[in-house]
C-alpha positions in Angstrom: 139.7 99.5 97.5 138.1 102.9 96.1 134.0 102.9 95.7 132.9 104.2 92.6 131.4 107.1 92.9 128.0 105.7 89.9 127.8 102.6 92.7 127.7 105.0 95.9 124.3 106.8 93.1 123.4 103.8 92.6 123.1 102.7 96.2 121.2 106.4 97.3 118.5 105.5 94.4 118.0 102.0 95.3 117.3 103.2 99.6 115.3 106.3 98.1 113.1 104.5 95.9 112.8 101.4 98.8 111.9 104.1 100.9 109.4 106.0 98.6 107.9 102.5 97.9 107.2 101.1 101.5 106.1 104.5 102.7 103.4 105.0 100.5 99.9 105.2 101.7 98.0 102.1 101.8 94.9 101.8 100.9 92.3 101.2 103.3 91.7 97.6 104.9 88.3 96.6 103.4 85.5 97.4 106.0 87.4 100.6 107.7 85.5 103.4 107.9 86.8 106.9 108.3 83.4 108.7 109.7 84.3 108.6 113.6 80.5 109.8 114.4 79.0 106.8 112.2 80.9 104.9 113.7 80.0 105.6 117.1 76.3 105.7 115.9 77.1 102.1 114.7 78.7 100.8 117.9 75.2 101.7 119.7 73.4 100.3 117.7 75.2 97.1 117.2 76.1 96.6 121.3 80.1 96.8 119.6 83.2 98.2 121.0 85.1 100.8 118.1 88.5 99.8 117.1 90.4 103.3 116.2 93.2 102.7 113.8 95.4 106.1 114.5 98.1 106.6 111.4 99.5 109.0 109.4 100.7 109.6 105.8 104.8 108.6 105.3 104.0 106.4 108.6 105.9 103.2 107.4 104.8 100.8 110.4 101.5 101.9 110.0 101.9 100.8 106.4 103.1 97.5 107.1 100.0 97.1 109.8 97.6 98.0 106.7 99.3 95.8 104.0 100.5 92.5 106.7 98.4 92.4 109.9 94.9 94.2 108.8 94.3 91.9 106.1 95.3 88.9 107.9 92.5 86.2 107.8 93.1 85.5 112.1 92.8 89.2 112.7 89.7 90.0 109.9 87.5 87.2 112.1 88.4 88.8 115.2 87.6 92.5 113.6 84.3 91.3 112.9 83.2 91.9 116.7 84.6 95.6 116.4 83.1 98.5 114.6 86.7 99.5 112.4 87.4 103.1 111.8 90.4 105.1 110.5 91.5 108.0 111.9 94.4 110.3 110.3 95.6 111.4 113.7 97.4 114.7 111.4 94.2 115.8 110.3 91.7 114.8 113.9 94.2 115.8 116.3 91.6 116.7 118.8 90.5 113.2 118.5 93.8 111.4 118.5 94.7 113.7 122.1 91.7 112.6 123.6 92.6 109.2 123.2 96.7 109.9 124.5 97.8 109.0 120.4 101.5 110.0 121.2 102.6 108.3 118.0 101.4 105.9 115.1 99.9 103.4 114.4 98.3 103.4 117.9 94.9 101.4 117.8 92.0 102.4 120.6 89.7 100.1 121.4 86.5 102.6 122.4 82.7 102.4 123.7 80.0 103.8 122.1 80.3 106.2 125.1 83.6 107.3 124.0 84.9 105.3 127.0 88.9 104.1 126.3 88.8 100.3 126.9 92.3 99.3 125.5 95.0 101.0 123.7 97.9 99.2 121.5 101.0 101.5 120.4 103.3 100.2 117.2 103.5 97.6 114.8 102.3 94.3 115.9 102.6 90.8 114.7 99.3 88.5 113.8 99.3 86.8 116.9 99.8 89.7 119.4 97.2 92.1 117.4 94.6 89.1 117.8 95.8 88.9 121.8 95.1 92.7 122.0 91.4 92.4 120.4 90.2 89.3 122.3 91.5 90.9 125.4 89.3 94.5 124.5 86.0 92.5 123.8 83.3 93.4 125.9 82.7 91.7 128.7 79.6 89.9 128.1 81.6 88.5 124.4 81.9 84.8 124.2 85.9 84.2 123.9 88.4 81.4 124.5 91.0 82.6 126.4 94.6 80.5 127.3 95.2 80.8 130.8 97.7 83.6 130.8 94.8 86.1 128.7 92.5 85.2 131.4 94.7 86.8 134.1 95.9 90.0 132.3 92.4 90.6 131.4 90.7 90.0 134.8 94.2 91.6 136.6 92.7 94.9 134.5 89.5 95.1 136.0 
């Protein structure tokens, strides 16, 4: 059976336009920041770790984090011990190397200090993203933890 050549169009247009749809930017999860200095002014201040959300443009699973997992009720509660910035590791390269970005969406978990505490490379689900943040808290953070986060956590001391 011959394709038509109108449905094989049709088909290209539908996967462009798919395409052209899910890799749009996002918009910004509310309560990002995008000033990395502020931010690190705010950590300080606050006694908070930084979460560094590393993307850039036409990056679909940075997309899907933005639009599925950021806005996630289970992960905004957890953000709310972090000091959230965006970084557009195109356009703060020197940032992104300094914290080994090899590829987005990488998320760094920083001190005020600029000290790397945890690092988390590619999309993640609600569960696992939440799992990464509790395990980055600082130390002195009040945190239930099952039995299996206690001994990664305490294994990376």
């Amino acid at each position: 059976m011959k394709s038509s050549p109108w449905r094989t169009v049709l088909l290209v247009f539908c996967f462009l336009a798919l395409y052209f749809v899910a890799s749009r930017p996002a918009t910004p999860p509310e309560g990002w920041g995008t000033d990395f200095d502020a931010g690190l002014a705010d950590a300080k201040s606050s006694g908070k770790h930084l979460i560094l959300n590393f993307y850039m443009e036409g990056c679909g699973p940075c997309v899907y984090m933005d639009r599925e997992i950021l806005v996630a009720e289970k992960v905004k509660n957890e953000l709310k011990s972090f000091v959230p910035i965006r970084v557009d590791a195109d356009k703060e390269r020197e940032l992104a190397n300094r914290f080994g970005v090899l590829g987005t969406p990488t998320f760094a978990v920083v001190t005020w200090d600029q000290r790397l505490v945890a690092k988390s490379e590619g999309m993640q689900q609600v569960d696992d993203f939440v799992r990464f943040l509790r395990l980055a808290l600082p130390d002195d953070s009040v945190v239930t933890l099952t039995p299996q986060e206690s001994m990664v956590r305490s294994s990376g001391d």
